[in-house]
Structure formats: C-alpha cells, structure tokens
C-alpha positions in Angstrom: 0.0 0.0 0.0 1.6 3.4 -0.9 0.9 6.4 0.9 -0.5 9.3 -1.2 2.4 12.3 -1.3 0.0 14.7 0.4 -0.7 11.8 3.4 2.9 11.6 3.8 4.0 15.1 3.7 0.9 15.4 6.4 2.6 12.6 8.1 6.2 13.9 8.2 4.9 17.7 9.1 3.5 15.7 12.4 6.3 14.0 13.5 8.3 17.2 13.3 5.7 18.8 14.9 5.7 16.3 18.1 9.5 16.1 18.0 9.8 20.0 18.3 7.2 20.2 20.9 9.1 17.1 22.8 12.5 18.6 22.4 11.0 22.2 23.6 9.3 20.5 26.7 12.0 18.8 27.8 14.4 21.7 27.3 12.3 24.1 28.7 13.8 25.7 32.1 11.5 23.9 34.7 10.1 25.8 37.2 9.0 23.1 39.5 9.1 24.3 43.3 9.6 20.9 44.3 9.7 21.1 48.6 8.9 24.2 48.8 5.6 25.6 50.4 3.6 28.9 49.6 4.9 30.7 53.0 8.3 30.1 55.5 6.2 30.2 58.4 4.1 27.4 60.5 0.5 26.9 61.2 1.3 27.7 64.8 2.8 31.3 63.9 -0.7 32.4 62.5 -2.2 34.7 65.1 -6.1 35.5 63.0 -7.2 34.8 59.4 -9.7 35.8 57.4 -11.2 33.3 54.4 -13.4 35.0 51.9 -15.3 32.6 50.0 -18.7 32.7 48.0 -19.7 36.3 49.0 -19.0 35.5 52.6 -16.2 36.1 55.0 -14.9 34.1 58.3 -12.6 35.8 60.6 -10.3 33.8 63.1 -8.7 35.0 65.6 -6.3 32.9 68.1 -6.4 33.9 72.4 -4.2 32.1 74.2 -4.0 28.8 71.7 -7.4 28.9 71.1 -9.1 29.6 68.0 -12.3 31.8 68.1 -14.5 32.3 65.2 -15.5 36.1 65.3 -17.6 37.0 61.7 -20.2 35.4 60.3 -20.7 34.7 64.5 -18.9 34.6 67.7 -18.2 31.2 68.6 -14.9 28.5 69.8 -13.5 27.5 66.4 -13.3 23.8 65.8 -9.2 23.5 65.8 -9.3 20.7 63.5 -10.8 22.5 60.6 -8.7 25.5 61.5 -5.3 23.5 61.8 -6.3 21.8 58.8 -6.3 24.9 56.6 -3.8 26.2 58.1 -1.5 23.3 58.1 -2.1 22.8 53.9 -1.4 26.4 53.3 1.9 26.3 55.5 3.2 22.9 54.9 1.8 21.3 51.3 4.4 21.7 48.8 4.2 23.5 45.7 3.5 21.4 42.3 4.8 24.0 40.1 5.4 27.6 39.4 4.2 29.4 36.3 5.6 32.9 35.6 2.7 35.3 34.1 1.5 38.7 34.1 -0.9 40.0 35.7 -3.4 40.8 32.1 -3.2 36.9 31.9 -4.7 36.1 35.9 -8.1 35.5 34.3 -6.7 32.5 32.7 -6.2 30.7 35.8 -9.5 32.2 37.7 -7.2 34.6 40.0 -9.3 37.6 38.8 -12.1 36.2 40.7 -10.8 33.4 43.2 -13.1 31.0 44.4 -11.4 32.3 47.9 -9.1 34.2 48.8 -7.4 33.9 52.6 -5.8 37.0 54.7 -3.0 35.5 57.4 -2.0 37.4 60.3 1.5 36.6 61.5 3.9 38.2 63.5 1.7 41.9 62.9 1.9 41.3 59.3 -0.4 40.3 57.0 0.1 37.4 54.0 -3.0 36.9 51.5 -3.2 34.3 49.7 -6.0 33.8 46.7 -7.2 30.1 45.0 -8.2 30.1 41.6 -9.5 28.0 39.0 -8.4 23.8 39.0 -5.6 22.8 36.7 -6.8 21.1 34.0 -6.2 18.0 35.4 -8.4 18.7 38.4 -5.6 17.5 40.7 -4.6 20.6 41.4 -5.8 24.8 42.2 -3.8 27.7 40.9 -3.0 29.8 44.1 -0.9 33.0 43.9 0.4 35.1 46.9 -0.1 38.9 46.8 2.7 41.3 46.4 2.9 44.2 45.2 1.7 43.6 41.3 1.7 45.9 38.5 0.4 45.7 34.9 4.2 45.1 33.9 5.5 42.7 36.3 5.2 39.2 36.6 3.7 36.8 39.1 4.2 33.6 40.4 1.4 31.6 39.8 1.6 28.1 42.1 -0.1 24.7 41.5 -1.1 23.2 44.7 -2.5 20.4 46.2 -6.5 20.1 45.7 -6.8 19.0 49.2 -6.8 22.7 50.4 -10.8 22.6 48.8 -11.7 20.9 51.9 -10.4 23.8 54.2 -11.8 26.8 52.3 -15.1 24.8 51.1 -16.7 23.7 54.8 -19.5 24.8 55.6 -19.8 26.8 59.0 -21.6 24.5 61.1 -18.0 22.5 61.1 -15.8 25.2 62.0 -17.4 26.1 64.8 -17.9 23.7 68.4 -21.3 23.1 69.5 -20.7 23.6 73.0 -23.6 21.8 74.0 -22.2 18.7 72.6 -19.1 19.0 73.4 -18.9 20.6 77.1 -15.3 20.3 77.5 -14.3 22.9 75.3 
C-alpha cells in the first residue's frame, strides 16, 4: 500500500511537529518548586485569618491557643478544621510555578478566586488567593499577593487540591457546638 504524497507530507509535518514540541518541553527551564511551600512560616505562627469565599467572609482569631471564630458569629473555632487549613497552606508543597502577568490572571481564575485567605502573622499580613483547578483537576492555581503591577510578573503556584476541603466547609463544622461537646 503506498501512501499518497500529500498523506505523507501530512505525516512527516507531524512527526516534526511532536519532535519539536518534545524537544522544547524537555528543554524548557522547569520551574518546579519541588519542597517548597507557599509561606516560611508554620500553622502555629498564625495569630487571626480571614477566608473570603462565596460572598461570605470568616474571621479567626487565636487567644491564648485557642481559636475563636468572630464573623459570620462569635463562637470557639473547631481546631481541627482551623489546623487543617492552616496546616495545607503552611506545609503542602508546591507542584509548580508558572511565571505570568498579571493581564493573563483571568486565565487561571485569580481575577475572581473562588477564595481568597488573609494570614496574620507576627503583625503582618500574608493573602493568599485560589483560583481555577488545573486542567487535570488535581490541582488549584494559588498566587500570593505582592505588590503587582500591569508590567510585572507573578508567580502563579499549583497546589494540592486537598486545600478545597479547608476553604469549602461549611460553618456548622468550623465552629464547636458547645452543648455537645462541654469540655471545650
């Protein structure tokens, strides 16, 4: 069976295609942020937050190692949930970095994150906003705010998906029901 010329010049334009795009990925100056994490501080050296999510906003704040919830309500904070956000956003590793500017943040949903989380440490404050999943869906974009202009770049970070069940509870479960729970 011979190939028709047109096939085969179809056919070779293809391969070079896939080679150049191989040799181009492979070459490409990686940017993975393999170990490193979004922040050098710990869980524990977060003194309030603030997570804005869905037109609503919780505020945290920490007296004397205990977490109390203080917006939508005043309430004890469940520590779990709060040490489980906490702990992703200070200790899960970054996936990769991707260098953009900041015309191109609709792209990965940072224009209008799905939340965005203010971190009090040490009197100063770190914000940190989740966009869109990768296409995969194994991962969010996340940036950290700077200072941005329209003509510098920013750091875009993939991160773990698991951080959707910190920012996505609903309230009932980051708060104690003291009547349940009498201890606390």
């Amino acid at each position: 069976m011979k190939l028709q010329r047109s096939t085969g010049i179809l056919l070779g334009v293809a391969i070079a295609l896939v080679a150049t795009i191989t040799i181009f990925e492979t070459q490409k100056v990686s940017q993975s942020s393999e170990g490193e994490t979004l922040y050098r501080f710990t869980e524990a050296d977060v003194s309030s937050f603030t997570l804005e999510r869905d037109n609503e906003t919780l505020s945290f704040i920490k007296t004397d190692n205990t977490w109390e919830m203080t917006k939508p309500e005043k309430a004890t904070a469940a520590p779990s949930s709060v040490t489980f956000l906490l702990n992703i956003i200070t200790s899960d590793t970054i996936q990769e970095t991707i260098t953009t500017t900041p015309d191109q943040l609709g792209n990965y949903g940072l224009d209008k994150p799905v939340a965005t989380i203010n971190l009090n440490v040490d009197e100063q404050n770190h914000t940190l906003k989740i966009g869109d999943e990768d296409f995969s869906s194994t991962s969010f974009y996340a940036m950290t705010i700077d200072n941005t202009s329209e003509t510098d770049s920013v750091d875009i970070y993939l991160i773990p998906k698991g951080i959707e069940n910190g920012f996505e509870r609903p309230i009932k479960e980051w708060i104690i029901d003291n009547e349940a729970n009498p201890n606390y």
